[in-house]
C-alpha positions in Angstrom: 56.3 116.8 109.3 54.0 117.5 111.9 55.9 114.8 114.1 59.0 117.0 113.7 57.1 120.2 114.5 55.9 118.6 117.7 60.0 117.6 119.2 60.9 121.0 117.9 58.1 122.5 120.2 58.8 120.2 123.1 62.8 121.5 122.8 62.5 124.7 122.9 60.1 124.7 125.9 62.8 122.6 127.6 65.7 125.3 126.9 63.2 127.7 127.7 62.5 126.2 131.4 66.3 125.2 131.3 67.2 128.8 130.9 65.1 130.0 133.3 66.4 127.4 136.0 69.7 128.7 135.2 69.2 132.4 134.9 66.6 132.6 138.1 63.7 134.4 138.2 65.5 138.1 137.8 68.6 139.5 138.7 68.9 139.8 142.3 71.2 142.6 143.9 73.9 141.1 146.8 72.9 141.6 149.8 75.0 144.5 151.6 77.4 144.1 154.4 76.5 145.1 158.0 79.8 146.7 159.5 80.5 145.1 162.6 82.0 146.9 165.3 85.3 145.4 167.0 87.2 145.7 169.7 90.9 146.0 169.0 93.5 144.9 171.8 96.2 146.2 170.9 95.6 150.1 171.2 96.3 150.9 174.3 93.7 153.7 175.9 
C-alpha cells in the first residue's frame, strides 16, 4: 500500500511541475505596440 502511495506522490508532483511548464510562471500581459511613424508617397504636399 505504501508502494502505491509513493507513485501516486511521484505523479502528481509530475503534473504539478508539468502544469507549471505549461501554464508559465503567471500570466504575462502582451507587450504593447510602438506606433511607427511613416512616410506616405502618395499624398502629394
Amino acid at each position: 500500500m505504501a508502494d502505491i502511495e509513493k507513485v501516486l506522490e511521484e505523479i502528481t508532483e509530475w503534473i504539478r511541475k508539468l502544469i507549471e511548464a505549461l501554464l508559465g510562471p503567471g500570466a504575462q500581459p502582451e507587450p504593447e505596440l510602438i506606433p511607427i511613424p511613416v512616410k506616405d508617397p502618395k499624398r502629394p504636399r
